[in-house]
SELUM-608927 format. One record per atom (N, C-alpha, C, O): atom name; x, y, z. Coordinates in steps of 0.2 Angstrom, whole numbers. Layout:
+-------+-------+-------+-------+
! atomo !     x !     y !     z !
+-------+-------+-------+-------+
!    CA !     X !     Y !     Z !
...
+-------+-------+-------+-------+
***
This chain:
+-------+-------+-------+-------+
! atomo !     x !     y !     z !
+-------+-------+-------+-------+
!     N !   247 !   415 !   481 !
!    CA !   248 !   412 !   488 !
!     C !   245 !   405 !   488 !
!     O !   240 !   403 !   486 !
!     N !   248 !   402 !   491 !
!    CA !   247 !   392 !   491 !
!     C !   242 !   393 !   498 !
!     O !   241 !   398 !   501 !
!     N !   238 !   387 !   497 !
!    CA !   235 !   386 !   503 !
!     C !   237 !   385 !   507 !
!     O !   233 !   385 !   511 !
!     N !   242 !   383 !   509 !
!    CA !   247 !   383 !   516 !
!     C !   247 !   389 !   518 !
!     O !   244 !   391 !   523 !
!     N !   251 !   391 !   514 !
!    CA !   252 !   400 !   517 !
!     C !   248 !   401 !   519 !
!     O !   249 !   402 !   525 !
!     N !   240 !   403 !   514 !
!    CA !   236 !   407 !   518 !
!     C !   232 !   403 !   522 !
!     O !   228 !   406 !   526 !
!     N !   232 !   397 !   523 !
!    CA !   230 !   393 !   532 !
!     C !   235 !   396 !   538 !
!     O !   235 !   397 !   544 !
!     N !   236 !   397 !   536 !
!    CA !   245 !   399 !   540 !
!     C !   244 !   406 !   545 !
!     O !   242 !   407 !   551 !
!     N !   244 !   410 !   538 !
!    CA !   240 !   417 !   537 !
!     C !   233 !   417 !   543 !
!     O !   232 !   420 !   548 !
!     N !   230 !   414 !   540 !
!    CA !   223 !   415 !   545 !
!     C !   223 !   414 !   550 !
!     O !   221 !   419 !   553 !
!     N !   226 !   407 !   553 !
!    CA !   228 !   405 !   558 !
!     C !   233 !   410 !   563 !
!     O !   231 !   411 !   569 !
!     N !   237 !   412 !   561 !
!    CA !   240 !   418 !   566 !
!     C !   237 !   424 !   567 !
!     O !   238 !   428 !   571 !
!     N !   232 !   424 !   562 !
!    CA !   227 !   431 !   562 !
!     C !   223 !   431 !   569 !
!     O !   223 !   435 !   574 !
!     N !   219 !   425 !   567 !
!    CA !   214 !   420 !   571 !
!     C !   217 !   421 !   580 !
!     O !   214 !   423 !   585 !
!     N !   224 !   418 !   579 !
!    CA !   227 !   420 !   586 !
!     C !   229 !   423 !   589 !
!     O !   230 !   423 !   594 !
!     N !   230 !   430 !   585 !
!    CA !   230 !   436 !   587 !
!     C !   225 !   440 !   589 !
!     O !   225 !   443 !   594 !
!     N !   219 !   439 !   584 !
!    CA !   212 !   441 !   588 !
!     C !   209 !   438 !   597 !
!     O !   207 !   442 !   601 !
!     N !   211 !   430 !   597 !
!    CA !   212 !   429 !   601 !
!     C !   213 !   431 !   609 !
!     O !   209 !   431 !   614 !
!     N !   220 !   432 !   608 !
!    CA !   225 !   434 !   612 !
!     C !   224 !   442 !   616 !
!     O !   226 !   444 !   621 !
!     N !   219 !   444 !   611 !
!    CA !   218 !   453 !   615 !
!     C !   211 !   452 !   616 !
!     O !   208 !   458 !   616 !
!     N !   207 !   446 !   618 !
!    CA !   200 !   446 !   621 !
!     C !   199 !   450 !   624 !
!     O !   204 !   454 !   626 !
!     N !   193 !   452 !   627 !
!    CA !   194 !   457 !   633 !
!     C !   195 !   454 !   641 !
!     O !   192 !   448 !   642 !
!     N !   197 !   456 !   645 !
!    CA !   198 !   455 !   651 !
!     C !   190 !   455 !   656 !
!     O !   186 !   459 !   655 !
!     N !   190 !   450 !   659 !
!    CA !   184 !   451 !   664 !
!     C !   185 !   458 !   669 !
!     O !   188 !   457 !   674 !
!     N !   182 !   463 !   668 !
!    CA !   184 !   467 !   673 !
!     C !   182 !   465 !   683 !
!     O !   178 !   460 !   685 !
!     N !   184 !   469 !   686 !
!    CA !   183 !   466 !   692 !
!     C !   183 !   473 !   698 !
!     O !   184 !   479 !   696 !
!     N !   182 !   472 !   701 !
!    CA !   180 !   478 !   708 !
!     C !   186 !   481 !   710 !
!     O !   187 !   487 !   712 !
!     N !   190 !   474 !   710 !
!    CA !   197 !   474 !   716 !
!     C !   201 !   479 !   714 !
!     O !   206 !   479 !   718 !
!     N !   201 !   485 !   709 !
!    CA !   206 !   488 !   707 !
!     C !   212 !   487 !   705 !
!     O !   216 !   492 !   705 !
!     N !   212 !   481 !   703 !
!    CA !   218 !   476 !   698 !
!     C !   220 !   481 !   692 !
!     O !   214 !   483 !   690 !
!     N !   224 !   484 !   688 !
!    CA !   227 !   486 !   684 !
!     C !   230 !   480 !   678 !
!     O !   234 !   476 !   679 !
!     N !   227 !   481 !   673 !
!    CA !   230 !   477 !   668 !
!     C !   236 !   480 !   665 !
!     O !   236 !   486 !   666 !
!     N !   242 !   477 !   661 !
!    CA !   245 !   481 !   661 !
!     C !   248 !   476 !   654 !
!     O !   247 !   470 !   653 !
!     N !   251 !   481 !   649 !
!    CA !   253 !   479 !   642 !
!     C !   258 !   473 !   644 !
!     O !   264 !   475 !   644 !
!     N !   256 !   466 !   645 !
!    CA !   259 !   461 !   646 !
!     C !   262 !   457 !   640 !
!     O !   261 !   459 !   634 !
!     N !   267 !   449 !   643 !
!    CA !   268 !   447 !   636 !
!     C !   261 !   444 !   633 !
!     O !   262 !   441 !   628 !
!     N !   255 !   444 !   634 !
!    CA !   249 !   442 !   629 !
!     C !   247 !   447 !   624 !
!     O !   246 !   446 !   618 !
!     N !   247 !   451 !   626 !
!    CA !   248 !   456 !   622 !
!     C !   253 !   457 !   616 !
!     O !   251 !   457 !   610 !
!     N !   261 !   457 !   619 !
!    CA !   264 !   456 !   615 !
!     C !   267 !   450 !   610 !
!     O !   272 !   450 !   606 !
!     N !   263 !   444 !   612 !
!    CA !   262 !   439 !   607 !
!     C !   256 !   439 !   605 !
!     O !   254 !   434 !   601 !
!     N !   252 !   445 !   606 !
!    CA !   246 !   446 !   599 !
!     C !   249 !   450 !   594 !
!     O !   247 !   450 !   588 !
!     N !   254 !   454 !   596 !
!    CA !   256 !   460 !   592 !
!     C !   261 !   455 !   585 !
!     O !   262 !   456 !   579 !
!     N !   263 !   451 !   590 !
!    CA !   268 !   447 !   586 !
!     C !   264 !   442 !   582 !
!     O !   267 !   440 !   577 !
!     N !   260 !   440 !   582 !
!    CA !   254 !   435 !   579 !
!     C !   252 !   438 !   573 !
!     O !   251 !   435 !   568 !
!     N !   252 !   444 !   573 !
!    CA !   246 !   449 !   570 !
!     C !   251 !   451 !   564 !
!     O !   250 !   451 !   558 !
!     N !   257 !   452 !   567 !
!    CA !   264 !   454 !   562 !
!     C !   266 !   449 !   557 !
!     O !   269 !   449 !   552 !
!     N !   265 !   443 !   562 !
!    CA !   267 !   435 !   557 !
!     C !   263 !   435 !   549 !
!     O !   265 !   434 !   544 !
!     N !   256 !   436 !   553 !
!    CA !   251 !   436 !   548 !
!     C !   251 !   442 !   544 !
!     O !   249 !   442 !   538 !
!     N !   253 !   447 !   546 !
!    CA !   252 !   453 !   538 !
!     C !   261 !   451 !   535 !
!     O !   262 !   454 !   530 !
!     N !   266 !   448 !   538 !
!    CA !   272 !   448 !   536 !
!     C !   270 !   444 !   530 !
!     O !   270 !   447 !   524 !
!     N !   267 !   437 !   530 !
!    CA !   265 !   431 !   527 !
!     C !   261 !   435 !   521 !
!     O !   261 !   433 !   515 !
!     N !   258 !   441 !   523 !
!    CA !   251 !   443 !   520 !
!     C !   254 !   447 !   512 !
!     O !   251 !   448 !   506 !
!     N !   261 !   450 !   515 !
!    CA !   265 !   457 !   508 !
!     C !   271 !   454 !   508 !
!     O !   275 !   458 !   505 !
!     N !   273 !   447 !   510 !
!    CA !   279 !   444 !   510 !
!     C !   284 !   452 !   506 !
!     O !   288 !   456 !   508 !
!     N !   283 !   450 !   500 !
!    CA !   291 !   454 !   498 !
!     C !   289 !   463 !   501 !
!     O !   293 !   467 !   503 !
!     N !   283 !   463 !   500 !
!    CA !   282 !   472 !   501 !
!     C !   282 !   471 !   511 !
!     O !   277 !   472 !   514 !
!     N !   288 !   470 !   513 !
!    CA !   289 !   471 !   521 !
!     C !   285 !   477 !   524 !
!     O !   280 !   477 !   528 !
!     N !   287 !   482 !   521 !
!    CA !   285 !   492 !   524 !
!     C !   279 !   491 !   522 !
!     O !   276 !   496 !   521 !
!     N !   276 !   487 !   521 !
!    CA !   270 !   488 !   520 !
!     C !   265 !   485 !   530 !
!     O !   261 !   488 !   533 !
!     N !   269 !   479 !   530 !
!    CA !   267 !   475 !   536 !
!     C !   269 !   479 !   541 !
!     O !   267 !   479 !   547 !
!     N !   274 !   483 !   539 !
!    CA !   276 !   487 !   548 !
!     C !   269 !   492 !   550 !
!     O !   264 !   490 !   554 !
!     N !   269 !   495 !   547 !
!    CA !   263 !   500 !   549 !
!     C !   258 !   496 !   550 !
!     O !   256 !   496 !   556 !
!     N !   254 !   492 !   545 !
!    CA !   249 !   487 !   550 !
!     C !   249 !   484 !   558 !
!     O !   245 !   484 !   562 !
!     N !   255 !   482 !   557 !
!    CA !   256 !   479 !   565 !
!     C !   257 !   486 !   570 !
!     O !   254 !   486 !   575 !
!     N !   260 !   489 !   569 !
!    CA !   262 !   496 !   573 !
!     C !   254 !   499 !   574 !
!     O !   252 !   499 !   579 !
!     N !   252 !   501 !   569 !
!    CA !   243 !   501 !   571 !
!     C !   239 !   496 !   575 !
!     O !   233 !   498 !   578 !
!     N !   242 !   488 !   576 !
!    CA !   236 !   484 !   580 !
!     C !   241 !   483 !   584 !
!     O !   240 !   479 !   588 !
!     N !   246 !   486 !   586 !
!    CA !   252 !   488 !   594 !
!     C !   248 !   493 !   597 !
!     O !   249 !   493 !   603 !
!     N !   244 !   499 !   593 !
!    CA !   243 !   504 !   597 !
!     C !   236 !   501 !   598 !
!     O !   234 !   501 !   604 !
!     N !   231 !   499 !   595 !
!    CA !   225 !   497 !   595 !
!     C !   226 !   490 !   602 !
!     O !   224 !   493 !   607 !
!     N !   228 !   486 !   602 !
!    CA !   230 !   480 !   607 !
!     C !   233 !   486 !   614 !
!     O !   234 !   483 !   620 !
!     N !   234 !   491 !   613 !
!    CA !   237 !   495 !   618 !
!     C !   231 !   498 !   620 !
!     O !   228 !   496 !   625 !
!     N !   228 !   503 !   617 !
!    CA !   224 !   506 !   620 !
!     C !   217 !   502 !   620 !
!     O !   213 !   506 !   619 !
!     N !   214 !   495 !   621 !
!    CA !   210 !   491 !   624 !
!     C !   213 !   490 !   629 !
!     O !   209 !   489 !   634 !
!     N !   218 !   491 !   630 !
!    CA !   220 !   488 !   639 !
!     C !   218 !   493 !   643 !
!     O !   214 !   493 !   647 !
!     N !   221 !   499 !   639 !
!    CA !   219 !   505 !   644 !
!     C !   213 !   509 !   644 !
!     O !   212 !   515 !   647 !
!     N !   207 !   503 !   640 !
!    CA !   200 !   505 !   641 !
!     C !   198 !   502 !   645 !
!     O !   194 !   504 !   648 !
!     N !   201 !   493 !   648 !
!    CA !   200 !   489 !   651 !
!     C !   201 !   492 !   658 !
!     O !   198 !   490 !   663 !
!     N !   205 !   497 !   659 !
!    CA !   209 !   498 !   665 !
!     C !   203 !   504 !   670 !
!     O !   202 !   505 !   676 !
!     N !   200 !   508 !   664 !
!    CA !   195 !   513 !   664 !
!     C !   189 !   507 !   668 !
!     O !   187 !   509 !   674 !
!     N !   187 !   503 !   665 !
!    CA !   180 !   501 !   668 !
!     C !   180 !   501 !   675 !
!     O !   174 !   500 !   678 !
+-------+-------+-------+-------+
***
């Protein structure tokens, strides 16, 4: 792996962490709901493990499909508080 790649690599990892911070919760009874932030973490996160098994693909689906469900169900811990 070149060092570009894995700058590359990091960097979308890094913005995918990012992207699923947690929400301030609040009083007002607001509802978070699986937004596009979310799903531009889900897709950052896939950049980065795609980058990560370039030729081994079926490797990166299940990775990403695990931090879809993980990025999902924080929201719906978010929405609990």
């Amino acid at each position: 792996m070149t060092v570009l790649r894995g700058a590359i690599e990091t960097v979308a990892l890094f913005v995918a962490l990012f992207l699923i911070m947690p929400y301030i919760p609040s009083h007002e009874g607001f509802v978070h709901a699986f937004g596009p932030t979310q799903w531009m973490a889900v897709a950052a996160f896939g950049a980065s493990r795609g980058l990560r098994w370039s030729r081994r693909w079926w490797i990166a689906l299940p990775e990403t499909a695990a931090f879809g469900v993980f990025a999902w169900a924080l929201v719906m811990s978010y929405n609990m508080l």
